[in-house]
N, C-alpha and C positions, 0 to 999 in steps of 0.2 A: 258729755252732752248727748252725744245721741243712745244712750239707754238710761239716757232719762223716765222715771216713768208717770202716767196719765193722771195721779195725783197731785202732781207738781204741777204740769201745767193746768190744773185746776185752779191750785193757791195762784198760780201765775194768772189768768182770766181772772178771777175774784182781784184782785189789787188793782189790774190794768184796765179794767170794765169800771171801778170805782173810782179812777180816778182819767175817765175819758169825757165824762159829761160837764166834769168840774174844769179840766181845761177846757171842752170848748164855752162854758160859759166863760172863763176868765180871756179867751179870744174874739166872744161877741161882746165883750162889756172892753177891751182893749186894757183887761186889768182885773187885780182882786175885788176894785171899788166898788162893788153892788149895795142895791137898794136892801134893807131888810126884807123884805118881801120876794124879790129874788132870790138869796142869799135861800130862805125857810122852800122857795119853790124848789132851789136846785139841790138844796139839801133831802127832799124827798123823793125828785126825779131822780137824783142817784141812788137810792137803796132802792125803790121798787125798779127801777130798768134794770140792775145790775142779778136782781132774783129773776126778772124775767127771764132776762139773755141767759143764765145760766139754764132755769126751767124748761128751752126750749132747744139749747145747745145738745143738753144730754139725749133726745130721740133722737137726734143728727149722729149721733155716734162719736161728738167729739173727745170724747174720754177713752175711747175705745179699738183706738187703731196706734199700730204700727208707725210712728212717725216718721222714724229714721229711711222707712220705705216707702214716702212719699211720694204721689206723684199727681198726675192732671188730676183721674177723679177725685182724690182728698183734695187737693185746691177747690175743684168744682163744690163738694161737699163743705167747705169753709163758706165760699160766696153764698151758696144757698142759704145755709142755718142764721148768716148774719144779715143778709137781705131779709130775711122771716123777723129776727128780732130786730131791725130798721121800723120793721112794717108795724109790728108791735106798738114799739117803743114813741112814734110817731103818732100813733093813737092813744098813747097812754098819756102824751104831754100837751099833748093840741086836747084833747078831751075829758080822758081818762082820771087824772086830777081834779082838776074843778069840778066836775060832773060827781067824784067822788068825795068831794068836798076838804080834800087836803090840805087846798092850796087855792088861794085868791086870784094867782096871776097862772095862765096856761106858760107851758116850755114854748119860748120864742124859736119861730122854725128854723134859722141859721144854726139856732142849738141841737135841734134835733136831726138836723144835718152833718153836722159836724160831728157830732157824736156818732153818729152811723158810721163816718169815714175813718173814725180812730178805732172804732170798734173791732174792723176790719182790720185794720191793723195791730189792735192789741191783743186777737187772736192771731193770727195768720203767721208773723213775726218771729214767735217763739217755735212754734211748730218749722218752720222753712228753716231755720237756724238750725233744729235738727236735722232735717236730711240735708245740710249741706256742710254742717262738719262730718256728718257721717259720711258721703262721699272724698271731704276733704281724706278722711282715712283712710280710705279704701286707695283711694288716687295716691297715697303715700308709701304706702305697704307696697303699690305694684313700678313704684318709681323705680326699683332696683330687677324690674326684668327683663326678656329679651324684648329688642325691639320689632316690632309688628308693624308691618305697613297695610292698609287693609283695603285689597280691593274691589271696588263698588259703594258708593256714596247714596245708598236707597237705603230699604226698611227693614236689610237682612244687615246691612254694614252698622246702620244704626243698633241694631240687637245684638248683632257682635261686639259692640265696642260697648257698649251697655256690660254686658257678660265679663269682659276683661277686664272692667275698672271695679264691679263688684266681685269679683271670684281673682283674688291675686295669686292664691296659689295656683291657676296656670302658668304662672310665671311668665305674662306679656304684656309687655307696655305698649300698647299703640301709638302711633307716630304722627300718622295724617290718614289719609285716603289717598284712593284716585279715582276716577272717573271722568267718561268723554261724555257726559254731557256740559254744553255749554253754559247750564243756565247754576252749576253747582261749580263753576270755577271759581280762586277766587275767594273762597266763601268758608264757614266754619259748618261742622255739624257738630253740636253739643260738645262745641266749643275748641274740636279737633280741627284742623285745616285740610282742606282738597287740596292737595300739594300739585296733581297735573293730570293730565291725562296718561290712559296705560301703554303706549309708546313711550310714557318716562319713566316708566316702572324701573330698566338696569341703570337708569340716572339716579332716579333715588333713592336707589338701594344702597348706592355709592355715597352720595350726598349724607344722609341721614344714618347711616350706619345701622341698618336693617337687618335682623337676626333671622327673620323669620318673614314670609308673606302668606295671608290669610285673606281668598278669594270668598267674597263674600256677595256674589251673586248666582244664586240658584237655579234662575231661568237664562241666562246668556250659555249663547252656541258655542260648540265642543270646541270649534275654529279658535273664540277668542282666551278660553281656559288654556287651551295648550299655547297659545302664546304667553300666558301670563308664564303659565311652567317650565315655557322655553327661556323664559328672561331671566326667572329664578334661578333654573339649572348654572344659566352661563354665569352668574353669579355666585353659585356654591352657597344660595339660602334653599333650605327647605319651604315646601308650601304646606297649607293645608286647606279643607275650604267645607263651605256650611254643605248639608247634604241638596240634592239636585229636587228640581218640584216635586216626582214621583215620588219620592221618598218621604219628604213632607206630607202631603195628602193623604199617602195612605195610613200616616199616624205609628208607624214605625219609627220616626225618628221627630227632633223637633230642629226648629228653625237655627238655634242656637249654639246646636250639636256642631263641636268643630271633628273633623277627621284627617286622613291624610286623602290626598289626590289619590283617586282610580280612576283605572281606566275608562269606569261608565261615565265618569268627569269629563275625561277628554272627548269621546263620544257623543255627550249628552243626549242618549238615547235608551228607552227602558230597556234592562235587558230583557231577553227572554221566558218566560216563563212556565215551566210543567207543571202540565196537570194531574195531579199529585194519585187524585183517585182514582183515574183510569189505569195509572202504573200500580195501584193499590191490587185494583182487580187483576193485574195479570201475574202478579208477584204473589199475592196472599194466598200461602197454602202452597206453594211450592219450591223445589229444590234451585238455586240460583248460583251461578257460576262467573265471576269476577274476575279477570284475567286484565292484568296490570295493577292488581290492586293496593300495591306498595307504592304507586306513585300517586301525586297529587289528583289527580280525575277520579284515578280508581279508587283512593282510597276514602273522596268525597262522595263517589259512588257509593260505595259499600256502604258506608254510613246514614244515607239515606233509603238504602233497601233496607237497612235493619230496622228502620222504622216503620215495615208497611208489613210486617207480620209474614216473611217468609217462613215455609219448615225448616228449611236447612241452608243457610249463605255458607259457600266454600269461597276463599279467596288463595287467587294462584297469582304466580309473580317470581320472578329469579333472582330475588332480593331479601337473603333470609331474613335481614336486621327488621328491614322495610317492614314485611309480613307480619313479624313477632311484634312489630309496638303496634299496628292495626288491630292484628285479633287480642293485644289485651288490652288495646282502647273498648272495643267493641264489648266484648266478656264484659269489662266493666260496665259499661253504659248497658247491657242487653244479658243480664244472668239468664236469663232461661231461654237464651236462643242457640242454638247449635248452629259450631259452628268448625270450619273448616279448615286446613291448611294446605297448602300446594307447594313445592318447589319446586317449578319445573318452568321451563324457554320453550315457548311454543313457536320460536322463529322457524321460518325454514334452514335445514342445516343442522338444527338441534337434538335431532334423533327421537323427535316426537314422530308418532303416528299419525297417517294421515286421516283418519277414522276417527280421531279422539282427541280430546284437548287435554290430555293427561299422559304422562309417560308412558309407553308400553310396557315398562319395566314395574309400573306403583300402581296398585289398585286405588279405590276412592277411600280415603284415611276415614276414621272415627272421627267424630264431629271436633273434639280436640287435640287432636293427636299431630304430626307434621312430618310427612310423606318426604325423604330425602332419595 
């Protein structure tokens, strides 16, 4: 059903458009009994309405979308194109007729009423039937994942759960929500339950047998995430959660991007930021000396000076293994940069000089070379 495609529900409109004016004449006459003169009226208001509505369906687009991905604006988009042929078709039977000389007797207006309201539904029907097996599938497929409780009952928890029932290979089935507002207890969101408030988050985690929790609000303070994670932790579920405002805004990530909890999570506050091109200006063009560069600072340091066009990056560190996967990260990422290696403990005690960051015993190595 739902990759059905837009020729089908045409044959489908063409049968259900041709036979919507003839019931509702057979429900204004309370039967098939009509006058011959009826009978020749209604036999022409159905073939020219049913040309029309189609004539005026096709600029609507209705041949021409996505079904299965239905949503408010194609609804909105149905109501329009059939209120237009209402409007039409209402003029074609009170006037249109007679005036064209077709027909003796005008379309009685219960008729042409009536036929608006089947209209409506003899389009709309076939169309919603597809996107709602097609969720039915989708909601099938992810029947067998981990379970998800999600929380935040707003417009990020609604797009996460949106996300999880169309994408199953995340492999999560949502459960309910939570959220402390009072006025979403209680209540469904598309058709999931607000199971409580997040004070019951290690309740039903227990309750509902909860795989996994997925913080799905991006503006709540650092205070109430790390409680969320502190509930989780004592539970032995994993979190994850949508990315923080800043993140969003700046168009770096989108609303519906799940991750895992960091720290700027707990936080809730931007981090810091360098100004890339002032360090550009003091770095470009010259020789630059990295000391610790085998550990994680250093060797995210390093990595960001080799983007700003120094002469020469040396990187020192008392971690042979450390240094050797840095400089051939780097080599790879940066072939025509030179570049440096050090082994040597600049702690006090180490038998470095105190004049030099380099051994007194090792000159400064060849750009590839590794000074032991």
């Amino acid at each position: 059903m739902p990759s059905i495609r837009n020729r089908y529900l045409f044959l489908s409109d063409l049968l259900l458009l041709a036979a919507a004016p003839l019931v509702a004449y057979a429900i204004r006459f309370e039967g098939p009994a009509w006058s011959s003169a009826d009978r020749h009226t209604a036999s022409v208001y159905t073939v020219v309405s049913v040309v029309l509505k189609l004539g005026i369906f096709l600029p609507f687009g209705m041949y021409g979308r996505l079904w299965r991905h239905a949503s408010v604006p194609d609804l909105a988009k149905i109501i329009e194109a059939t209120a237009t042929a209402a409007v039409a078709c209402a003029v074609l039977g009170w006037f249109g007729l007679t005036a064209a000389g077709l027909t003796a007797l005008r379309v009685p207006i219960s008729v042409v009423i009536l036929d608006s309201f089947l209209t409506v539904t003899a389009v709309a029907a076939p169309r919603l039937l597809i996107r709602g097996f097609g969720t039915l599938q989708h909601l099938s497929r992810a029947a067998n994942g981990r379970r998800a409780l999600i929380v935040g009952a707003g417009a990020a928890g609604e797009m996460i759960l949106r996300e999880l029932q169309t994408n199953p290979q995340l492999g999560l089935t949502p459960v309910g929500f939570v959220d402390d507002d009072p006025r979403k207890q209680n209540h469904r969101l598309n058709d999931l339950p607000v199971l409580g408030r997040l004070a019951q988050v290690p309740m039903l985690i227990g309750r509902h047998s909860v795989d996994e929790v997925v913080i799905a609000m991006p503006t709540a303070p650092g205070r109430v995430v790390r409680k969320v994670v502190r509930a989780a932790m004592d539970a032995h579920v994993p979190t994850r959660t949508v990315p923080a405002l800043f993140e969003i805004l700046s168009g770096r990530v989108s609303l519906s991007h799940l991750r895992k909890v960091e720290i700027q999570d707990l936080l809730r506050r931007e981090p810091v930021r360098t100004d890339l091109a002032l360090v550009r200006s003091i770095v470009s063009g010259q020789s630059v000396l990295v000391t610790g560069a085998g550990g994680s600072i250093g060797s995210e340091l390093a990595r960001q000076l080799a983007q700003l066009d120094p002469a020469r990056l040396v990187l020192l560190g008392n971690g042979e293994n450390e240094i050797f996967d840095v400089q051939n990260e780097l080599q790879a990422a940066h072939p025509a940069l030179p570049l440096g290696a050090v082994i040597a403990d600049v702690r006090p005690g180490s038998g470095v000089s105190s004049s030099t960051s380099v051994p007194t015993r090792c000159s400064m190595p060849p750009p590839t070379s590794t000074c032991r």
